[in-house]
N, C-alpha and C positions, 0 to 999 in steps of 0.2 A: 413394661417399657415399650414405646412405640416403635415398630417396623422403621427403620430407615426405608426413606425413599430410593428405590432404584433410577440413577439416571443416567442415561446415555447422550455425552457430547460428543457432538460432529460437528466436523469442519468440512469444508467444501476446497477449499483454498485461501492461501498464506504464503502468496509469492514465491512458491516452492521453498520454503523453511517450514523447520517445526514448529505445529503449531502453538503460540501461546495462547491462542485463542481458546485453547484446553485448556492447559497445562495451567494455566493460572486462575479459573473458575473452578477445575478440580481440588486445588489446594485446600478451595474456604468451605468447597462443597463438601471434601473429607473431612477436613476441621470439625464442620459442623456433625458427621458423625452418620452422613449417607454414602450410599455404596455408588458407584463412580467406574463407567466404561466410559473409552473416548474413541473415536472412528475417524479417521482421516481418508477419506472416499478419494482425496488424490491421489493415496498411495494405494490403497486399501478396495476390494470391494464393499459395494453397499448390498450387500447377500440379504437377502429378508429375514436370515434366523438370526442375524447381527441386532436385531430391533425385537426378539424375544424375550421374555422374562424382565421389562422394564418398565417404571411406572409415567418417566417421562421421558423424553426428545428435544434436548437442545440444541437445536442447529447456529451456530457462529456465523454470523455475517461481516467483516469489519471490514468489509472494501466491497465495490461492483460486482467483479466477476463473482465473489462468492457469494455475494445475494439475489443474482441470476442463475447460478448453481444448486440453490438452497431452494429454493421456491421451487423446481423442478423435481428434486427430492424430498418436497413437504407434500408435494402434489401427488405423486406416487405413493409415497407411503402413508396419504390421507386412503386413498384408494385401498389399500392390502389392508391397514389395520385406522379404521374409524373411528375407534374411541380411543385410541393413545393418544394424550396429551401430549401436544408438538408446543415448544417458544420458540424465539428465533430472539438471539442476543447480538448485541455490537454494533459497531459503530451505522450501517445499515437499515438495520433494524427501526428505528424511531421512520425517518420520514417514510419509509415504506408500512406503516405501521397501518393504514386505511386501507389498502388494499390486501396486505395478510389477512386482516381479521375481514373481511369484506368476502374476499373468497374460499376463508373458512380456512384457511392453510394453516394459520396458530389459533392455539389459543392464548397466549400468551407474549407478547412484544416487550421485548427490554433493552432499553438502551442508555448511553452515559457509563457510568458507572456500574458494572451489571453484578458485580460480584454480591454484595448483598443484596439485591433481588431476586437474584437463580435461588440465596440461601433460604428466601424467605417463601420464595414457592416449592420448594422441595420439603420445608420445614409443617407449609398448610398440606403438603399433597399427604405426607407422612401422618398427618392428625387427620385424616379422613377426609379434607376436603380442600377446593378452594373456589375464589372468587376471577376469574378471568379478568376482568375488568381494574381491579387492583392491579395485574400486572403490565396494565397495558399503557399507561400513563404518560404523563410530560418524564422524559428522562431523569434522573437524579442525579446526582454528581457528592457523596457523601465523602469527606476525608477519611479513608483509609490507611490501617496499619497492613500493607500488605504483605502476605505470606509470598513465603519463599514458594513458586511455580513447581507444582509437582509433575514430571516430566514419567512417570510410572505408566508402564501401558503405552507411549507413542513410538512407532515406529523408529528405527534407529536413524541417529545423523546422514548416513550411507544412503538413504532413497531419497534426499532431498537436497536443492541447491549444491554448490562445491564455490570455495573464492580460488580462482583462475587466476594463475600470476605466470606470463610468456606459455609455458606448456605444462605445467604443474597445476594440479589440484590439491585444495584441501578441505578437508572435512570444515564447514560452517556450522555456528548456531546463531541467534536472534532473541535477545532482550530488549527492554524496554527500562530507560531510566525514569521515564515521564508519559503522562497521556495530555491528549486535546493538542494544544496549543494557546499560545498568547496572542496569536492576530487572528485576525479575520480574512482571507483574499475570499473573493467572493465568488470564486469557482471551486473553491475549498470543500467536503464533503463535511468536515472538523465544523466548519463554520455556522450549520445550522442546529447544529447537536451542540455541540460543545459552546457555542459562542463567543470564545476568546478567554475559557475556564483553562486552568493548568494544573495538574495535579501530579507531585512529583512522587517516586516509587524509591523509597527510602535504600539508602546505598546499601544495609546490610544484605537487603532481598534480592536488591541486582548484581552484586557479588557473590553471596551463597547460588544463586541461579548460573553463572558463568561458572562458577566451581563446580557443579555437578555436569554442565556443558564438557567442558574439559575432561571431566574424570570420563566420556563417555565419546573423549574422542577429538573434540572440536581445538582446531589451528587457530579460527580464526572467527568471532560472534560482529553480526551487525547489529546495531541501538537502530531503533525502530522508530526512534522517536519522530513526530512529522517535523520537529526542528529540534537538536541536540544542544542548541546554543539557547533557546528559549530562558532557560538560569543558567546561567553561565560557571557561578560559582559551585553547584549543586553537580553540574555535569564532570566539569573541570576534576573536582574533587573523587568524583566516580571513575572517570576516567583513568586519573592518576594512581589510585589505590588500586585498581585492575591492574593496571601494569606492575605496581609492587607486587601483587599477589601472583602474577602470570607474564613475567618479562617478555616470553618470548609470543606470547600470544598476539596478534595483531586484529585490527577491528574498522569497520566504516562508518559514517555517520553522515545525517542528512542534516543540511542548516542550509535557511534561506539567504540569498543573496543578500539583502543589507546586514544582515550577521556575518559575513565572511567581512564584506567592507568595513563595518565598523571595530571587528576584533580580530586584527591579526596576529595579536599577540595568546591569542585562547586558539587558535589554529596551530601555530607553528607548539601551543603545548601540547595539544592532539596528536600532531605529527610527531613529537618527542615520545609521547605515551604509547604510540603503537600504530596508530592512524592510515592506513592505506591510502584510502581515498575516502571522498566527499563526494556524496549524491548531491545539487541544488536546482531547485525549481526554476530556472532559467526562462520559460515557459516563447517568451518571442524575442524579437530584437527590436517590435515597433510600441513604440509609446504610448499609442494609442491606442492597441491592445493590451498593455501591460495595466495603464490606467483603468482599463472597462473590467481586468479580474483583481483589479485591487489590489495590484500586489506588492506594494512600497518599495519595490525598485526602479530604477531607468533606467534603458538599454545602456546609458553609458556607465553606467555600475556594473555590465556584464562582464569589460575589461578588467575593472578595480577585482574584482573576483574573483578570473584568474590569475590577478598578478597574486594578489596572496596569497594562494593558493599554492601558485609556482615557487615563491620564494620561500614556503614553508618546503616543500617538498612534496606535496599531498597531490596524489593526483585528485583531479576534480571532472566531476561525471556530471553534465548538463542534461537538465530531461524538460520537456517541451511541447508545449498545448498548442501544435502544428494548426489544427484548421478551430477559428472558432467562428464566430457569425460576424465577427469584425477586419478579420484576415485578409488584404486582398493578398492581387498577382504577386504583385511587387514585393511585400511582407513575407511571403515564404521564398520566395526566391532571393532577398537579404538574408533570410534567417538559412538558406541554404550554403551563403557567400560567408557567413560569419564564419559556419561551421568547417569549410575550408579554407579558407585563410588566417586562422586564428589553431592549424591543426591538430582540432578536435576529434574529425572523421573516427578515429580509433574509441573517443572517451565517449558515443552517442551508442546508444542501443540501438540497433536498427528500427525496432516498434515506436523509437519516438516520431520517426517523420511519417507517420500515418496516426497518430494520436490524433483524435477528435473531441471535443469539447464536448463531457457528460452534462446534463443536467435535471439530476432527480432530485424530487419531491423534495422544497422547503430551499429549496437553494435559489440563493438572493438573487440570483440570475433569469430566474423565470419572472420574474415582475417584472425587469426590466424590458426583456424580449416580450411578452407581454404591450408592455405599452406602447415597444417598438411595431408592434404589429410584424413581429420575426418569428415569432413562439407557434411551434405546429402542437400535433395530438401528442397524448402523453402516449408512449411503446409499450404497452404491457410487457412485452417478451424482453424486450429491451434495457426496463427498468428506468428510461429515462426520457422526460420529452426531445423531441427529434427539433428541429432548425436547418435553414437550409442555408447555403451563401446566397449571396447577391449575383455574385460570378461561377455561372454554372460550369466556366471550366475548373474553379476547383473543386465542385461534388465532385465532376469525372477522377481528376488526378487524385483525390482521396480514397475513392473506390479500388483504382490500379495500384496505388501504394500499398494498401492493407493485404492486398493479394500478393504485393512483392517483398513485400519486408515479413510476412509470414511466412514466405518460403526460404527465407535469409534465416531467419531465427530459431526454425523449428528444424530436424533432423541434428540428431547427436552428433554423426561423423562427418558431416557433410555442410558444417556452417560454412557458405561465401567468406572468404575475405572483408573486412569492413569499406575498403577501398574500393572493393568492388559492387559491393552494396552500395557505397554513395552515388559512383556512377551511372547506376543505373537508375536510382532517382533522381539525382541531375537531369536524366537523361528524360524522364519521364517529366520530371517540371517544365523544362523549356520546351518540352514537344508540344505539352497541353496550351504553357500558357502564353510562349511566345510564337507556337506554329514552328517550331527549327528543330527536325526531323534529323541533324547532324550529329552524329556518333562525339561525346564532349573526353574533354582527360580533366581528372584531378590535378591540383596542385598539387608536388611533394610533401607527403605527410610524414611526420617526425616517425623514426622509427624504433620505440618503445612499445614494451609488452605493457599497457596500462591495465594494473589491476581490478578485477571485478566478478559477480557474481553470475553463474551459469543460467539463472533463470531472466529471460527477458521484460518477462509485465510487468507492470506499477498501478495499473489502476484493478 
């Protein structure tokens, strides 16, 4: 009988929840009958004996920050140990896939659908050999029966994330009822990998997985999915059988703005089923940015939005692609007036008004700036080509935001007031871009504990 392959999955980062980015490549990798360590280098050192006794290195990519992360740590430990077999999986992964193999960081790139790929390189490494090149390919996207997320080995609920409700914490976890997505916006990271693919994670999996969440603690699980209303009736029905299964459980969910307007009657059953709030890509309030990332809404569907939202009960958490090459003066200082007089102030993560427009490898937006003659050098360190405005007082104000809204978000005991963080980028918008150096007040903001999760980032 063949040695099992020894693998070691890492993750870098998972918007401070547990990762599934393990937790569910381990499943199919044990199924299939290999031996399975997982590293979470956010909570975890990355000690060099953690990388002993292994025959491969999977590092998880499924967002920016962790394939800025991951590269860092394939570079290092190309250095310490040269012939261990490194991949890099997830969503990530594919358009970076020329430049991993380029500067030798994998040997192997898999994206889409990874889970039967990781099985199918583990299954060659364990038969004495493989083909690099096999794993390095256009994505797959195969229908899967997927296994229930084996959570054996990750650190406990307790060093990750918490849902925040007025002064209370509680233990969170993070499933997934679906991958990809069904649209396309074309600042979308889903957009170039996935292409408007869906693929839904069969309600048994995503129930047994909250179940074992719960037995290990968890109050309250976020759907991950990049739009939860994507099947409506698929979610709906997952949604609703959690709640039979977990009454008191409560849970969040992301859905884009024309799914809020178009179905408020699958909101307000959300809200019945456990629903806290609603994450929505909101991203500006001018048209003619919302037009350039594709995003099938119009600023005046941002109201239709909330009102649903509101009349369901759910609070609703707006997130926002602050600076993009199309953004003038005018556009973030509406999109600042929206956020207080509509008050929001409380339902904005501070890191949204310093959000800048990524744009890596394969993303429909590089052609464009491209023809625009907008498009700079591609950032190695960065991970994404760089762009500049037109109006260089908004490089400046972006600059100063990411320095102020970092020091709003970061320190445990010590976070600003949300109020007081708007302020002071009020304060900083009009200085930069109207020249008016005068100290500004907020409008009175509703005063409710709006629920939400302890960790700031999204991208």
């Amino acid at each position: 009988m063949r040695a099992p392959t020894r693998v070691l999955l890492v993750s870098t980062y998972e918007l401070g929840h547990q990762p599934l980015g393990l937790a569910a490549p381990a499943a199919s990798l044990r199924a299939a009958g290999h031996e399975v360590r997982t590293l979470d280098v956010a909570v975890a050192p990355a000690e060099q004996e953690r990388f002993d006794d292994v025959d491969l290195v999977a590092i998880s990519v499924p967002m920016h920050t962790a394939a800025r992360l991951g590269v860092t740590l394939a570079a290092g430990l190309r250095r310490a140990r040269p012939r261990l077999p490194i991949a890099f999986y997830g969503l990530y992964a594919s358009p970076l896939r020329e430049r991993l193999l380029a500067d030798g960081l994998a040997d192997a790139v898999i994206g889409g659908e990874v889970e039967p790929a990781l099985v199918a390189l583990a299954d060659r490494l364990a038969a004495g050999g493989w083909a690099s090149d096999e794993c390095s390919a256009t994505p797959a996207f195969p229908r899967q029966a997927y296994p229930v997320p084996d959570r054996h080995g990750l650190p406990p609920l307790d060093r990750y994330a918490r849902l925040r409700v007025g002064d209370e914490l509680r233990l969170a976890g993070y499933v997934e009822a679906s991958r990809g997505c069904a649209h396309r916006c074309a600042h979308c990271p889903l957009t170039p990998v996935y292409g408007g693919r869906l693929r839904l994670v069969q309600q048994a999996s995503v129930l047994a997985d909250v179940d074992q969440l719960v037995a290990a603690g968890a109050e309250h699980v976020t759907f991950g999915d990049p739009d939860f209303l994507n099947a409506v009736p698929h979610s709906l029905a997952t949604a609703e059988a959690l709640h039979a299964r977990h009454p008191r459980l409560t849970f969040d969910v992301t859905v884009k703005v024309e799914h809020l307007v178009e179905r408020p009657d699958a909101v307000a059953r959300l809200r019945e089923a456990g629903c806290l709030f609603v994450t929505s890509a909101f991203e500006s309030t001018s048209d003619r940015v919302l037009d350039a990332l594709e995003k099938g809404h119009s600023a005046g569907d941002l109201d239709r939005a909330l009102a649903v939202a509101r009349a369901a009960g759910v609070a609703l958490r707006p997130t926002w692609v602050t600076f993009t090459p199309w953004t003038t003066a005018g556009d973030l200082l509406a999109q600042l007036d929206f956020i207080e007089r509509r008050g929001l102030v409380a339902h904005v993560q501070p890191v949204q008004y310093a959000i800048r427009l990524l744009l890596p490898p394969g993303s429909p937006l590089v052609s464009r700036l491209r023809d625009e003659r907008r498009l700079g050098r591609f950032d190695e360190d960065a991970l994404t080509f760089t762009w500049a405005s037109a109006d260089p007082r908004l490089e400046a104000l972006q600059g100063e935001l990411a320095g102020l809204v970092e020091g709003a978000a970061c320190g445990a005991h010590d976070v600003e007031p949300a109020v007081e963080t708007f302020r002071r980028v009020k304060a900083a918008a009009r200085r930069h871009l109207l020249g008016d150096p005068r100290p500004v007040d907020v409008l009175p903001q509703p005063r409710e504990a709006v629920p939400g999760l302890t960790e700031p980032w999204f991208c």
